[in-house]
C-alpha positions in Angstrom: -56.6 69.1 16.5 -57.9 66.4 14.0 -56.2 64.8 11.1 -57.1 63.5 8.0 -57.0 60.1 6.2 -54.8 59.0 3.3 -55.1 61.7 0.4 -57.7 63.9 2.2 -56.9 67.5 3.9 -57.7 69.7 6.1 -61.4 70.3 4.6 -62.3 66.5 5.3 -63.4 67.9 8.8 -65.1 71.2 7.2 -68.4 70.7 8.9 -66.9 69.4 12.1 -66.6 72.9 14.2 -70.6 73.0 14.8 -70.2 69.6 16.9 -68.2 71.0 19.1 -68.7 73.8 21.8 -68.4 77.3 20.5 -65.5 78.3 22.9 -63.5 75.4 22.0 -61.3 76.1 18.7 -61.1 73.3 15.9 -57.9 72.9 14.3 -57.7 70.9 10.9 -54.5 69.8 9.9 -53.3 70.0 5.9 -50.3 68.0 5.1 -47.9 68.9 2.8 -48.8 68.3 -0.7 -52.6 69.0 -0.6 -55.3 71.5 -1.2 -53.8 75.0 -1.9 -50.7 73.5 -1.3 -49.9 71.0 -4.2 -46.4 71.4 -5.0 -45.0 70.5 -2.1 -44.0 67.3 -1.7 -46.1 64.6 0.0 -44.6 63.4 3.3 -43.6 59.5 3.2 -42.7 58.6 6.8 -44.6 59.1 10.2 -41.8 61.0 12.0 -41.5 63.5 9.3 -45.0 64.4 9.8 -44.6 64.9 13.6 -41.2 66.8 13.5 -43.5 69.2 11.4 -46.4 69.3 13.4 -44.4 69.1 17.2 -43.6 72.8 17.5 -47.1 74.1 16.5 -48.8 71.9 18.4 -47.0 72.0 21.3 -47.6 76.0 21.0 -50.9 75.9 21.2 -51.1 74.0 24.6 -50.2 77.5 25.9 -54.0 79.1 25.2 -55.4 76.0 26.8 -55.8 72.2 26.9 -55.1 70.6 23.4 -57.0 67.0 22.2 -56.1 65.0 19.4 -57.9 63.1 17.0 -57.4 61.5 13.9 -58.6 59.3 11.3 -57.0 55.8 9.4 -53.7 57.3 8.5 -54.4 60.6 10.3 -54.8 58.0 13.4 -51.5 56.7 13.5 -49.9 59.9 12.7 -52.1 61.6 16.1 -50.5 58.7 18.1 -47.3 59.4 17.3 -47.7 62.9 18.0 -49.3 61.9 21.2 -46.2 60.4 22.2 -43.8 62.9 21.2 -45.9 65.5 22.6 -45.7 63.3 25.7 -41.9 63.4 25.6 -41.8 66.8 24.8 -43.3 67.7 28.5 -46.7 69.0 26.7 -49.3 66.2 26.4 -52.4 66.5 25.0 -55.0 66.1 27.5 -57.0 63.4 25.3 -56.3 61.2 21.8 -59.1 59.9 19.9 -58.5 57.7 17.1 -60.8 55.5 14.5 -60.5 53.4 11.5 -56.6 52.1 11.9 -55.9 49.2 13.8 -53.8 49.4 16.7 -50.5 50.2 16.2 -48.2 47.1 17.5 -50.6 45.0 14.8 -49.7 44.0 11.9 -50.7 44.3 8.6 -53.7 42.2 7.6 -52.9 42.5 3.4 -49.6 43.3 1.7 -48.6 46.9 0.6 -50.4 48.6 -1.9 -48.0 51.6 -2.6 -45.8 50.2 -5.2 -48.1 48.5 -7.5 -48.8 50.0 -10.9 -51.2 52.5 -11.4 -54.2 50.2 -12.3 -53.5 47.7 -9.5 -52.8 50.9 -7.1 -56.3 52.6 -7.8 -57.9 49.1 -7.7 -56.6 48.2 -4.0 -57.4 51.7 -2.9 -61.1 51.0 -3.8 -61.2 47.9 -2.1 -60.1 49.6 0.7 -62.5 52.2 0.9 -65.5 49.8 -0.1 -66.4 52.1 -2.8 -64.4 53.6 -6.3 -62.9 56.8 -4.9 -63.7 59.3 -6.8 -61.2 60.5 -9.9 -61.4 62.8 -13.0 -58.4 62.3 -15.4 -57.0 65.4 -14.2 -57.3 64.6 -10.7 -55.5 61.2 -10.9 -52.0 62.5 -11.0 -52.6 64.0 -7.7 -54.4 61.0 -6.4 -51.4 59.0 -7.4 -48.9 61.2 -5.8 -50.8 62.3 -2.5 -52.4 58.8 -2.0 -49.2 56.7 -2.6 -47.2 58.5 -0.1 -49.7 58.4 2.5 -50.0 54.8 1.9 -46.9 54.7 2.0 -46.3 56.8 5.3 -48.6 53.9 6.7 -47.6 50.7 5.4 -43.8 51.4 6.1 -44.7 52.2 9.7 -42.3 50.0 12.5 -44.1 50.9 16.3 -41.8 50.9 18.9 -43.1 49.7 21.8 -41.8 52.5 24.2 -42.5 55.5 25.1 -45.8 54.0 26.3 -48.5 56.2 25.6 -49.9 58.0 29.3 -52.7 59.8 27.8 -56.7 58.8 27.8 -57.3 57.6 24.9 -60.9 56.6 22.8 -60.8 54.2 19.7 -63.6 54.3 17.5 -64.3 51.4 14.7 -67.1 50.6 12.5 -68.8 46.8 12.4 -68.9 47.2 8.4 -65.0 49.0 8.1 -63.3 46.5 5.3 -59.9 47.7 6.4 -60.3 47.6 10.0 -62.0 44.8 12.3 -63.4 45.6 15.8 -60.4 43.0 17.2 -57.9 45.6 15.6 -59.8 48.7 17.0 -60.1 47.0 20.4 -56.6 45.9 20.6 -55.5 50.5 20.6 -56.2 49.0 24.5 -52.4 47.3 24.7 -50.9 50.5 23.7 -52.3 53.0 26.3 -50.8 52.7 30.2 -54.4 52.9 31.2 -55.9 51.1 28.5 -58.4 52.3 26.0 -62.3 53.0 25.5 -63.6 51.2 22.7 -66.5 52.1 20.7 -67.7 50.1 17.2 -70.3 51.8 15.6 -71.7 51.3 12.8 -70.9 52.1 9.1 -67.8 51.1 6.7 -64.2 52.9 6.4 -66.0 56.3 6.7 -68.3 56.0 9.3 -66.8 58.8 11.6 -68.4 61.7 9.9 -71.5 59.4 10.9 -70.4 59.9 14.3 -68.7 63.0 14.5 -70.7 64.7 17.9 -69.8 61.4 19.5 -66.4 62.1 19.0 -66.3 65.6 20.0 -67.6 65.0 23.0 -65.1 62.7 23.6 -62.4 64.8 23.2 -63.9 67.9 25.1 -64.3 65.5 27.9 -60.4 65.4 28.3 -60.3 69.2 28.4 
């Protein structure tokens, strides 16, 4: 199961299935508010998103082993999952995670997610090293989707316990302006048996760089 970044869906892992074997099923996650689904509202906290995702995930365990992975915000939100999963009696067999810095860490700037419009759309191109791209009719949804997901991340609180008891992979890239390798590396203090660290390179987006990599991460816990 993989999940997105901030303001992305379920088609940001569109040409991910051919990295992985063909008996093993990919399942892209869309959060509310996205894609075909743009009237529903936007999710603003982590827990929400894993109360919604619990029960089908936990579901699918049943037709074989399950990995998760996801991506900046959809990394944080895969961790929590992890753990609940965890707690739930049906872990995942693997996580995989990349551009987010550990959990326990904090923030290295301030919020962006209340800032007016301008400043908003400013700090979320600084954070992606590039202007995201934005028609005038496409920036009401940016606005919505994007400032609850950074929301749903910048209001994050970890909780130290449950500690997480499942193999876990970090990726990071040398060139990622939001994440440094030290924050990548330091997903290790979070996992009862550690972590495996990788920085590759690239900026922000560098997983889709690095996407068979990461498959075959994941199949390996299967």
């Amino acid at each position: 199961m993989c999940l997105p970044h901030a303001g992305a869906g379920a088609t940001s892992f569109a040409r991910w299935q051919a990295s992985f074997d063909h008996d093993v099923r990919l399942v892209r996650v869309r959060l509310p508010g996205r894609e075909d689904a743009p009237g529903e509202a936007p999710l603003r906290r982590v827990h929400q998103a894993v109360d919604g995702l619990l029960p089908a995930v936990s579901a699918l365990v049943g037709d074989g082993p399950v990995a998760l992975y996801g991506h900046s915000m959809g990394a944080l939100v895969a961790y929590e999952l992890a753990r609940a999963m965890t707690a739930a009696g049906t872990p995942p067999v693997r996580l995989a995670v990349s551009g987010r810095r550990a959990p326990h860490l904090p923030p290295r700037r301030p919020p962006i997610h209340l800032l007016p419009d301008d400043e908003f759309l400013a700090g979320v191109d600084a954070m992606s090293a590039a202007p995201v791209r934005r028609t005038a009719a496409g920036v009401p949804y940016l606005l919505r989707v994007l400032r609850a997901d950074l929301e749903l991340g910048e209001e994050y609180v970890h909780a130290a316990d449950p500690v997480l008891r499942v193999p876990l992979a970090a990726f990071g890239g040398v060139d990622d302006p939001v994440v440094a390798p030290d924050e990548t590396a330091a997903w290790a203090d979070v996992a009862a048996d550690g972590a495996d660290v990788r920085i590759r390179p690239g900026g922000h987006f560098f997983h889709h760089d690095v996407r068979a990599e990461i498959a075959a991460t994941l199949q390996a816990g299967g």
